[in-house]
KOLKEMAR-64115 format. One record per residue: x, y, z of N, C-alpha, C, CB in turn; residue number from 1; residue in three letters. Coordinates in steps of 0.2 Angstrom, whole numbers, plus 2048, in hexadecimal, padded with zeros to 3 digits. Glycine has a CB too. Example, Ala and Ser with C-alpha at 12.3 -4.5 7.8 and 13.67 -1.06 7.14 Angstrom:
+--------+---------+------+---------+----------+-------+--------+---------+------+---------+----------+-------+------+------+
| n_east | n_north | n_up | ca_east | ca_north | ca_up | c_east | c_north | c_up | cb_east | cb_north | cb_up | resi | resn |
+--------+---------+------+---------+----------+-------+--------+---------+------+---------+----------+-------+------+------+
|    842 |     7E4 |  827 |     83E |      7EA |   827 |    842 |     7F0 |  827 |     839 |      7EA |   82D |    1 |  ala |
|    840 |     7F5 |  823 |     844 |      7FB |   824 |    840 |     800 |  827 |     846 |      7FD |   81D |    2 |  ser |
+--------+---------+------+---------+----------+-------+--------+---------+------+---------+----------+-------+------+------+
END
This chain:
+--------+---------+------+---------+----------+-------+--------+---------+------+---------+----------+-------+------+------+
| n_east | n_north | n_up | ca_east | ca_north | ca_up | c_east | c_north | c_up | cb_east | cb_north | cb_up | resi | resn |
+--------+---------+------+---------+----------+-------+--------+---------+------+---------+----------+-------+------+------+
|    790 |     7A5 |  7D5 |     794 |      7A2 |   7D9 |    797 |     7A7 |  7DE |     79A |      79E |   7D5 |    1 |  unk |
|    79A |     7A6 |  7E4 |     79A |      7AA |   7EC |    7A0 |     7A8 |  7EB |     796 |      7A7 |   7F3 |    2 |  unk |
|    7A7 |     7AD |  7E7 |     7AD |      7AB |   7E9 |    7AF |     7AC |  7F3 |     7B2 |      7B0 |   7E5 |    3 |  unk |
|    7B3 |     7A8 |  7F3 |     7B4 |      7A9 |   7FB |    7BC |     7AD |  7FA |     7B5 |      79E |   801 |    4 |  unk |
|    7BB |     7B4 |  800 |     7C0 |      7B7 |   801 |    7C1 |     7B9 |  807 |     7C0 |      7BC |   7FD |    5 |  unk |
|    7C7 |     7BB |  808 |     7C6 |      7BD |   80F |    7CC |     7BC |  814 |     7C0 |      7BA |   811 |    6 |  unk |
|    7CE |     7B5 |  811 |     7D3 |      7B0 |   814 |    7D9 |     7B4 |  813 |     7D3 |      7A8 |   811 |    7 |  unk |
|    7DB |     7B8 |  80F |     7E2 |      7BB |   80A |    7E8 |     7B7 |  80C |     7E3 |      7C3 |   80C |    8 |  unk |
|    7EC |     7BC |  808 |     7F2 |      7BB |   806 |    7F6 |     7C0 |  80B |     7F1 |      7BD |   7FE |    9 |  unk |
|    7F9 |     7BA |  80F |     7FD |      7BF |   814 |    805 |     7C1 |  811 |     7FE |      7BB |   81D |   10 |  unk |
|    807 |     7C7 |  80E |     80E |      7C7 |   80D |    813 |     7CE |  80F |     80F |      7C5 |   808 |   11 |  unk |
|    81A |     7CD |  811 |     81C |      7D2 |   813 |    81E |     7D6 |  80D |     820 |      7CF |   819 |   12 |  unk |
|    81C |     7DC |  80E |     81E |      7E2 |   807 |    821 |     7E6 |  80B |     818 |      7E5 |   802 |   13 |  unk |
|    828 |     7E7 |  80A |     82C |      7ED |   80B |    82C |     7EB |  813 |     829 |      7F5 |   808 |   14 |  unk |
|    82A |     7F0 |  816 |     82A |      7F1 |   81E |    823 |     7F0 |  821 |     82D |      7F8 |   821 |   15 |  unk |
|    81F |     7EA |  81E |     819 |      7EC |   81D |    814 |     7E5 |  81F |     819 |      7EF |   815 |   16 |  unk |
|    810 |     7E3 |  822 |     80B |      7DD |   822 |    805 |     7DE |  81B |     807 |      7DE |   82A |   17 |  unk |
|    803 |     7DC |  816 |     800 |      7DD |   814 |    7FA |     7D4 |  813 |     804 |      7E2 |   810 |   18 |  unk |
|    7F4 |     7D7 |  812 |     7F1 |      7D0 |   811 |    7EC |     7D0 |  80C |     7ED |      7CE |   818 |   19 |  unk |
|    7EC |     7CE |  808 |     7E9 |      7CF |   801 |    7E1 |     7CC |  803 |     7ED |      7CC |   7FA |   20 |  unk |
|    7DC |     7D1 |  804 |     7D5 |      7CC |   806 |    7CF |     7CB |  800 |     7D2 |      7D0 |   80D |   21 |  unk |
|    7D1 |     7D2 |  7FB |     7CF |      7CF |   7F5 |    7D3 |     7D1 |  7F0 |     7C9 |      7CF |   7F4 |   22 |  unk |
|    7D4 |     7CA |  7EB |     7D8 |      7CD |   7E6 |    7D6 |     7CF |  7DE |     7DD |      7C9 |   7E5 |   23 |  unk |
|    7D8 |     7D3 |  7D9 |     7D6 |      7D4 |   7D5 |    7D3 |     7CD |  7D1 |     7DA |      7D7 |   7D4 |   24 |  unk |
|    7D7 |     7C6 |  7D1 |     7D3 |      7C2 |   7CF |    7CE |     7BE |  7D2 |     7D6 |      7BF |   7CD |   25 |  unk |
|    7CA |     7C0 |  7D6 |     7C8 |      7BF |   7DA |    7BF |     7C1 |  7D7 |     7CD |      7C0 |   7DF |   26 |  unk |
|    7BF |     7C6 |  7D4 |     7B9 |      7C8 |   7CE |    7B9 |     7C9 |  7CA |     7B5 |      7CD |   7CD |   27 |  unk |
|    7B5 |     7CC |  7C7 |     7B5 |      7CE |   7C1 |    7B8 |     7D2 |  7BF |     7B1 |      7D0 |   7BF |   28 |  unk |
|    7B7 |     7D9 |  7C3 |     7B9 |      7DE |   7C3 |    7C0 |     7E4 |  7C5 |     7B6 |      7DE |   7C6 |   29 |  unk |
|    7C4 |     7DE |  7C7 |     7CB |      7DE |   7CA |    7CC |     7E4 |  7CD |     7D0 |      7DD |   7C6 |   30 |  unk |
|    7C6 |     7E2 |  7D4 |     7C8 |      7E8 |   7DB |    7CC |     7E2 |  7DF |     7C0 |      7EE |   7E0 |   31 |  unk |
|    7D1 |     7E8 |  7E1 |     7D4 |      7E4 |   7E7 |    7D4 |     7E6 |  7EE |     7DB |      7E4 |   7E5 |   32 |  unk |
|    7D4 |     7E4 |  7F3 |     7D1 |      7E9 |   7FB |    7DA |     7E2 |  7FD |     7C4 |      7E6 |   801 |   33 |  unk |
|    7DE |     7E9 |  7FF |     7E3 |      7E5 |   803 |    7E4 |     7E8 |  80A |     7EA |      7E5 |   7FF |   34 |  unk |
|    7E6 |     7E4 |  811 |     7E6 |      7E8 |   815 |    7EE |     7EA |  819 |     7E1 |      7E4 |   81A |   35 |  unk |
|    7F0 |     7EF |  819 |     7F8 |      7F1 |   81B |    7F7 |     7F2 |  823 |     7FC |      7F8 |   816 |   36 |  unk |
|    7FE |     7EF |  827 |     7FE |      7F2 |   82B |    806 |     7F6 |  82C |     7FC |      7ED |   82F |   37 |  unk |
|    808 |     7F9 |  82F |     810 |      7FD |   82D |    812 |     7FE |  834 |     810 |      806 |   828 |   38 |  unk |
|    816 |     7FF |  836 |     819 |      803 |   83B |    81A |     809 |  83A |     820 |      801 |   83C |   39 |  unk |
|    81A |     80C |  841 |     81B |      813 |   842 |    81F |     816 |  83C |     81F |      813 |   848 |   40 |  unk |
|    820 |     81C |  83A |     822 |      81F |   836 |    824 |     81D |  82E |     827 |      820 |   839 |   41 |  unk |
|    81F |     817 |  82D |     821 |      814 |   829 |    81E |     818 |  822 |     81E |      80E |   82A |   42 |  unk |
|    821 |     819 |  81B |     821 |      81E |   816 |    822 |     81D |  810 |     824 |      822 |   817 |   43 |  unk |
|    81C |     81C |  80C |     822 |      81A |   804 |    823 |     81F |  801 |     820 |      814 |   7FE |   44 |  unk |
|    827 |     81F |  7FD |     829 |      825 |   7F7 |    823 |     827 |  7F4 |     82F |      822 |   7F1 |   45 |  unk |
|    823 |     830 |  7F3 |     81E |      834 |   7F2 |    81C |     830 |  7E9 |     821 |      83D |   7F3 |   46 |  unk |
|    815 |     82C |  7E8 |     816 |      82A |   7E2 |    80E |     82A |  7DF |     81A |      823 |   7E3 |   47 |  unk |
|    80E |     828 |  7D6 |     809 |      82B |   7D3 |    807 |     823 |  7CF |     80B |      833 |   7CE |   48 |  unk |
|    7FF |     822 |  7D3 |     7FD |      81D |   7CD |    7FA |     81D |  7C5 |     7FA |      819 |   7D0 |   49 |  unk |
|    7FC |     81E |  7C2 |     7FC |      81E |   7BC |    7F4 |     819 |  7BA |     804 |      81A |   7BA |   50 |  unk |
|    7F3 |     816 |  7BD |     7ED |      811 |   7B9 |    7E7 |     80F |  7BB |     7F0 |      80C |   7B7 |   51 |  unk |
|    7E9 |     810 |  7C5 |     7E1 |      811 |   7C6 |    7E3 |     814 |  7CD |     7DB |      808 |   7C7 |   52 |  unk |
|    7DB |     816 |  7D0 |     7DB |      81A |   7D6 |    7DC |     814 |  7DD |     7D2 |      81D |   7D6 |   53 |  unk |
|    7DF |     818 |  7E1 |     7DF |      814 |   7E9 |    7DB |     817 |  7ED |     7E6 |      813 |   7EC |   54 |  unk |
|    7D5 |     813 |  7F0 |     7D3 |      818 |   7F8 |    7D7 |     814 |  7FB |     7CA |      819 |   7FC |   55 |  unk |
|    7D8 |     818 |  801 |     7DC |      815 |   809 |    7D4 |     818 |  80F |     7E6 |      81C |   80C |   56 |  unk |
|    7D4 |     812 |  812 |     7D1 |      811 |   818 |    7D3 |     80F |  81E |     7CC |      80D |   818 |   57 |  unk |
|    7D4 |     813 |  822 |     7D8 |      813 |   829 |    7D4 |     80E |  82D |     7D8 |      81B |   82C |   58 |  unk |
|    7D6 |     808 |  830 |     7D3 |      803 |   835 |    7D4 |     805 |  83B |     7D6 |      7FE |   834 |   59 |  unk |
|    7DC |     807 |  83B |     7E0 |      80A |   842 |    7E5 |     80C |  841 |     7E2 |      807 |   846 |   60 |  unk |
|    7E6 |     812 |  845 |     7EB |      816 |   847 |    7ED |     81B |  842 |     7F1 |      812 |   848 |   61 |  unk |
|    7F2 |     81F |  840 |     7EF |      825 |   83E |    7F3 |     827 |  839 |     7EF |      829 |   843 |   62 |  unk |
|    7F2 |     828 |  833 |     7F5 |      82A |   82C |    7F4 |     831 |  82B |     7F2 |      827 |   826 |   63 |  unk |
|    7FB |     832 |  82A |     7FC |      838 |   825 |    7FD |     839 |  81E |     801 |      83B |   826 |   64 |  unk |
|    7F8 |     83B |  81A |     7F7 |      838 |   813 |    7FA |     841 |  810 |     7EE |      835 |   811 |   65 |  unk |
|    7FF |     840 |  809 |     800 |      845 |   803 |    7FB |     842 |  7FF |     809 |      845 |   800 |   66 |  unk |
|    7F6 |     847 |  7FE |     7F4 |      845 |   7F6 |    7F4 |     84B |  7F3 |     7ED |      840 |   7F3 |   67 |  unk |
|    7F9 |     84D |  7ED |     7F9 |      850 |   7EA |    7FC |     857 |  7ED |     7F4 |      84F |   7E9 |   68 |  unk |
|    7FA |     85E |  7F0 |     7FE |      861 |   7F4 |    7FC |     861 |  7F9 |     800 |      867 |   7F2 |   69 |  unk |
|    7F6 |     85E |  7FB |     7F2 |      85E |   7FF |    7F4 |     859 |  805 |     7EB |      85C |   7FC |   70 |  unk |
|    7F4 |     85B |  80C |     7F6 |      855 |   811 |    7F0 |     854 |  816 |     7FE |      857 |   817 |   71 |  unk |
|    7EF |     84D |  818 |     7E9 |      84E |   81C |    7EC |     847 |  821 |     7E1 |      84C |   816 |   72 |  unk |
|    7E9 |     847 |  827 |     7E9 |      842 |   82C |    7E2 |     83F |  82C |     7EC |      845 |   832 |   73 |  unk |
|    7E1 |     837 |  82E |     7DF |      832 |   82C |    7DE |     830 |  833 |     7E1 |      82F |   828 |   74 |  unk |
|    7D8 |     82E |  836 |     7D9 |      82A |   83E |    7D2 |     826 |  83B |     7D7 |      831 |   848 |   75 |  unk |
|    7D2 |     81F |  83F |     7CE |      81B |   83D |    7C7 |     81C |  839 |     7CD |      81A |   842 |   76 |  unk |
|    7C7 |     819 |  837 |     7BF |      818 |   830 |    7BF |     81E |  82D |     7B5 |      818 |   833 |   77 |  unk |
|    7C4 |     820 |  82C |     7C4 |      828 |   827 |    7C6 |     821 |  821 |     7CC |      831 |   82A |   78 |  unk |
|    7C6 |     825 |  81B |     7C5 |      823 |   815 |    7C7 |     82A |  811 |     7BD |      822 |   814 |   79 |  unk |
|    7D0 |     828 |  80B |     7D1 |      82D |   807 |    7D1 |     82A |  800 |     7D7 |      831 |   80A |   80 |  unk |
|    7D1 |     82F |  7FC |     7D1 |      82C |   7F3 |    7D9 |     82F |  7F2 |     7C9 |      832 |   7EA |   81 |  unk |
|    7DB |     82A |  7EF |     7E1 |      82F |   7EB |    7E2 |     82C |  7E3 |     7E9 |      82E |   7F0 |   82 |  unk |
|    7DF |     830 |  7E0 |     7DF |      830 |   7DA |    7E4 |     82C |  7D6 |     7DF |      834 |   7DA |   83 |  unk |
|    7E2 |     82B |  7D0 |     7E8 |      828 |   7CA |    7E9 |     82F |  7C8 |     7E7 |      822 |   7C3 |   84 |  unk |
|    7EF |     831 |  7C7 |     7F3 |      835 |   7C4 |    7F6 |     839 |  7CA |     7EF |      838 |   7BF |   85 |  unk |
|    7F4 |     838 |  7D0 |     7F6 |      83F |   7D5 |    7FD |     83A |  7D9 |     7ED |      842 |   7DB |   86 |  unk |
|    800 |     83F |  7DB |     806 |      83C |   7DF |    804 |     83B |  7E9 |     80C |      845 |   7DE |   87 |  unk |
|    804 |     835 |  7EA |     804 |      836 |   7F0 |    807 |     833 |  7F4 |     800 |      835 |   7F2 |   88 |  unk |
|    807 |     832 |  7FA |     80A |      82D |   7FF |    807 |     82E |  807 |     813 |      82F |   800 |   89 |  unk |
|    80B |     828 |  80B |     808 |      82B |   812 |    80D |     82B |  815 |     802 |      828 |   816 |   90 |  unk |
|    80D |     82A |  81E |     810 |      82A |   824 |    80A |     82A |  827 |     815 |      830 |   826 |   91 |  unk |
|    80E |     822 |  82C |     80C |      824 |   831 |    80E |     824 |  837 |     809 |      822 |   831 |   92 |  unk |
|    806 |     827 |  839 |     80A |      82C |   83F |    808 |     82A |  846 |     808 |      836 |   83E |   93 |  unk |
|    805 |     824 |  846 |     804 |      821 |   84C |    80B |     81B |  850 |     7FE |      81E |   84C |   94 |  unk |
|    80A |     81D |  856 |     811 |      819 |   859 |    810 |     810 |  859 |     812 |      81C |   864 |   95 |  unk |
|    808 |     80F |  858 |     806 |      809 |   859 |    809 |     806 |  854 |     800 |      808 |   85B |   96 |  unk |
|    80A |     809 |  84C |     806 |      807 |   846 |    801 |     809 |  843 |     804 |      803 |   846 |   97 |  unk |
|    7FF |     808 |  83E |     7F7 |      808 |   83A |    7F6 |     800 |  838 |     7F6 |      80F |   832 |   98 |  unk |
|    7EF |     802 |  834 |     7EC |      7FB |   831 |    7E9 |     7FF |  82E |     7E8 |      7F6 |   835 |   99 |  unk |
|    7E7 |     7FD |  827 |     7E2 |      801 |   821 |    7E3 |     7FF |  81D |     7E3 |      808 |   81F |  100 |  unk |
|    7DD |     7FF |  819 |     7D9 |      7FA |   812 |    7DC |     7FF |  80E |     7CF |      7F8 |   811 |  101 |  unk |
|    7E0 |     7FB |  805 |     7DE |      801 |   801 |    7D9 |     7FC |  7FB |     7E6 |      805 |   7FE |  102 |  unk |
|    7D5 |     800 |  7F8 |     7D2 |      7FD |   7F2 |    7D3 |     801 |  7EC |     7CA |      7FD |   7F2 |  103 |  unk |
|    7D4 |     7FB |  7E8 |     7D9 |      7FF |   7E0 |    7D2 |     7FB |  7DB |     7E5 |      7FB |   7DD |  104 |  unk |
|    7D1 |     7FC |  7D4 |     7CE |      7F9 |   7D2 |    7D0 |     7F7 |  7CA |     7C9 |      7FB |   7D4 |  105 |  unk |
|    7D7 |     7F7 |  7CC |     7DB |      7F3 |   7C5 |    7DF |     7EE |  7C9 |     7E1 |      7FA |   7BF |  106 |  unk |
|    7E6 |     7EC |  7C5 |     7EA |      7E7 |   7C7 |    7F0 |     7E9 |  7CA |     7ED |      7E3 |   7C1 |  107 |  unk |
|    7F0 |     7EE |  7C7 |     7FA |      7F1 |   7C8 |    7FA |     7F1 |  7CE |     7FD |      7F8 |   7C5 |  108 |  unk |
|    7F7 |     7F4 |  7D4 |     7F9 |      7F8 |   7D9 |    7F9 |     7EF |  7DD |     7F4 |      800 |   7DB |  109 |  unk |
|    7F5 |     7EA |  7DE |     7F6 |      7E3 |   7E1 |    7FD |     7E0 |  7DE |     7F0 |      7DF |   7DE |  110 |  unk |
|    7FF |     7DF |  7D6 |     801 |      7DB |   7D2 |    80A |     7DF |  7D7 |     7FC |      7DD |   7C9 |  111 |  unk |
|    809 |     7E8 |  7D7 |     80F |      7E8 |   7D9 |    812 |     7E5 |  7E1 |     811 |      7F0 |   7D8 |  112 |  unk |
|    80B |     7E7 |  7E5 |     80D |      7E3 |   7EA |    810 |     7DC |  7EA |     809 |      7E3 |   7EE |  113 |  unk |
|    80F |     7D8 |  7E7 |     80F |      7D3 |   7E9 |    814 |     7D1 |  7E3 |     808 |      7CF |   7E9 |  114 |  unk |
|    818 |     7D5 |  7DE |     81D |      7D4 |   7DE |    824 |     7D7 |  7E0 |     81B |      7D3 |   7DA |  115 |  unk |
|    822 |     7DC |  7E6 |     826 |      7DE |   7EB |    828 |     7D8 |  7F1 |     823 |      7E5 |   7ED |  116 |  unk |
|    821 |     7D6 |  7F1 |     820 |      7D4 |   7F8 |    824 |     7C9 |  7F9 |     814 |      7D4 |   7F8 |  117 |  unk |
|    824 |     7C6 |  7FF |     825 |      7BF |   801 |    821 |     7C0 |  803 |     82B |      7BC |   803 |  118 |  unk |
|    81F |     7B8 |  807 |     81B |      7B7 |   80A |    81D |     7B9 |  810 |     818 |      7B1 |   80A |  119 |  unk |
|    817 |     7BB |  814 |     817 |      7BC |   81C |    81A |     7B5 |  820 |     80F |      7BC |   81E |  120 |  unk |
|    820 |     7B4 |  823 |     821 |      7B0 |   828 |    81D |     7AE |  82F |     826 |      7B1 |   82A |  121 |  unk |
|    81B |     7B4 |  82F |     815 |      7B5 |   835 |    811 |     7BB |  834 |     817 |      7B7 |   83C |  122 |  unk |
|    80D |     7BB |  838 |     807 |      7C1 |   836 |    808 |     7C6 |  83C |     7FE |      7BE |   837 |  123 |  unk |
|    80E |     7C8 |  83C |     811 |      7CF |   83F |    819 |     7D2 |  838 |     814 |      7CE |   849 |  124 |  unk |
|    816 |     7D7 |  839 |     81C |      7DC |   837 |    822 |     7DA |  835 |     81F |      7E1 |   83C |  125 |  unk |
|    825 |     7DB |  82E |     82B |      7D4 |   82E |    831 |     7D9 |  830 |     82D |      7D0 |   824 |  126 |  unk |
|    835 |     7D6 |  834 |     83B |      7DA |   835 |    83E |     7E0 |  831 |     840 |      7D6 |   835 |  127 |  unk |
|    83F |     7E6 |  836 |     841 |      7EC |   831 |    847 |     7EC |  82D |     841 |      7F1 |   834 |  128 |  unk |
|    845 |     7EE |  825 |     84C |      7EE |   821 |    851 |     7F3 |  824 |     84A |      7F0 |   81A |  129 |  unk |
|    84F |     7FA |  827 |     851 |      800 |   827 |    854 |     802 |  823 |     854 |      800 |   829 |  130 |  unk |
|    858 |     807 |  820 |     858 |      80C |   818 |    859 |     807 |  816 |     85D |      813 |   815 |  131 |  unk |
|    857 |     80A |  80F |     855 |      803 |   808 |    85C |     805 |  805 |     84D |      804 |   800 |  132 |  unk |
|    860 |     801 |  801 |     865 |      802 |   7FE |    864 |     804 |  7F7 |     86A |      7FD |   7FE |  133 |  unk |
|    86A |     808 |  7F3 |     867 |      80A |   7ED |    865 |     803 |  7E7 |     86D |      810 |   7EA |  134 |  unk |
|    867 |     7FC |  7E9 |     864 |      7F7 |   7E6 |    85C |     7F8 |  7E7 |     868 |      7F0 |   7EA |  135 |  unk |
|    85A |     7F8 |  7EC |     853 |      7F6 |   7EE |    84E |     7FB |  7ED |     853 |      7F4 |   7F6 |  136 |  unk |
|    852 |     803 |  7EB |     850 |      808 |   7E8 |    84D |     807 |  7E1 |     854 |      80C |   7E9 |  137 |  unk |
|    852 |     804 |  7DF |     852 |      806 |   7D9 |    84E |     7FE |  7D5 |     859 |      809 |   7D7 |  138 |  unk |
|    84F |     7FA |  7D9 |     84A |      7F3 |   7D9 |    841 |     7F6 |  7DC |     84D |      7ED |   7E1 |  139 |  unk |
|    83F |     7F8 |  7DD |     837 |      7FB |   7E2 |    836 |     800 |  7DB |     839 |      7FF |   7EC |  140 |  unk |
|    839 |     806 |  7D9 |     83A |      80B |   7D3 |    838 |     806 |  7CC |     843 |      80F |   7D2 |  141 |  unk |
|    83B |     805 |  7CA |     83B |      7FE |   7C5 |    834 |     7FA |  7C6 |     841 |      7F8 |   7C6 |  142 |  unk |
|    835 |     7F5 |  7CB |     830 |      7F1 |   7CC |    826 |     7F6 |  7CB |     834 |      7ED |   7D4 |  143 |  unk |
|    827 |     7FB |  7D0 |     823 |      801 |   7CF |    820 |     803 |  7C7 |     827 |      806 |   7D1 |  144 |  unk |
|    826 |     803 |  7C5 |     822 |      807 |   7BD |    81F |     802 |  7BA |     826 |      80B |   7B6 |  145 |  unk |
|    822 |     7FA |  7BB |     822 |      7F4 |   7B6 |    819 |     7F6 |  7B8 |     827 |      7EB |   7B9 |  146 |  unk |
|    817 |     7F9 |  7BE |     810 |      7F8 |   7C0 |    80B |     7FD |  7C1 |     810 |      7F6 |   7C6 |  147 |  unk |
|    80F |     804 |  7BA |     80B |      809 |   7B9 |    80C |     80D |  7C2 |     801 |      805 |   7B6 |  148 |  unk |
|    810 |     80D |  7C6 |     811 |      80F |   7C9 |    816 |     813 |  7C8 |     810 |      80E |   7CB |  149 |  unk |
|    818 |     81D |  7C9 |     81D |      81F |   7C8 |    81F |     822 |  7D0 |     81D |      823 |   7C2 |  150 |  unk |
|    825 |     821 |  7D1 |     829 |      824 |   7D8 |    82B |     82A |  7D7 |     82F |      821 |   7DB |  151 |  unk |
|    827 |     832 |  7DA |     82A |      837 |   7D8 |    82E |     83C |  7DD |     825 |      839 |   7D5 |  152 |  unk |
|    82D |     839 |  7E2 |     82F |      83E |   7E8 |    830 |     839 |  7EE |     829 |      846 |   7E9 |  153 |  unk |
|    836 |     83D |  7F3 |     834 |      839 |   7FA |    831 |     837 |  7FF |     835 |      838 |   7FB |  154 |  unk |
|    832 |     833 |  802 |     82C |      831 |   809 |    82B |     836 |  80D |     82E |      82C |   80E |  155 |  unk |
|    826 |     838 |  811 |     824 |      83C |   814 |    829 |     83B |  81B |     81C |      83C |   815 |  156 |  unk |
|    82A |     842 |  81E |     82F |      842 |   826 |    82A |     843 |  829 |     835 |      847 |   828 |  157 |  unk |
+--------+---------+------+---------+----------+-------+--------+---------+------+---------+----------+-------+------+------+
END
């Protein structure tokens, strides 16, 4: 049987568009491929997945990836690994925005999104929160480890 995918799951995570196009339940295998889009300068806290690997694939516009002590910049169809266990984050660093797939091939890293995330109202950018308050800190920290994710450092400038 031919699961049909593709259609996703449009919801707004953080400052974020995200569209879930396949999801872990969705095989056998529980890989997920979600596609983010962010605003400019957009950055999450320097952080370490614990339970499976993430590559990021750049669609558009341009990332600045930490993995590890290592910094690298990303421009379309580039393709990076960032490991489980290593600390990473990005920025980015295009005025347009980016777009980029990541693929995880466990639950957690989907499972947290989408329990960070509401649905999309529309399929653009949901209105910016601007600084998070230490509630919503310490809600995203929490919610994070519930998902084998740990927040160890902050967003990239």
């Amino acid at each position: 049987m031919v699961s049909q995918i593709g259609a996703g799951n449009h919801l707004w995570f953080l400052d974020t568009l995200v569209t879930i196009h396949v999801s872990y339940q969705d095989g056998t295998d529980s890989i997920s491929v979600i596609e983010h889009r962010a605003p400019y300068a957009d950055s999450p806290p320097l952080h370490i997945h614990h339970t499976e690997d993430e590559v990021f694939h750049l669609v558009e516009g341009e990332l600045r990836l930490q993995v590890g002590p290592e910094e690298r910049r990303l421009g379309p169809g580039q393709t990076i690994l960032a490991p489980k266990g290593v600390p990473h984050t990005y920025r980015v660093e295009s005025s347009a925005g980016a777009r980029w797939l990541t693929v995880t091939t466990r639950t957690d890293f989907e499972r947290f999104v989408r329990a960070m995330a509401r649905p999309a109202e529309r399929l653009s950018l949901p209105p910016q929160a601007g600084a998070p308050t230490p509630e919503a800190i310490q809600r995203l920290t929490e919610t994070a480890r519930a998902h084998g994710i740990e927040i160890v450092g902050p967003p990239l400038h």
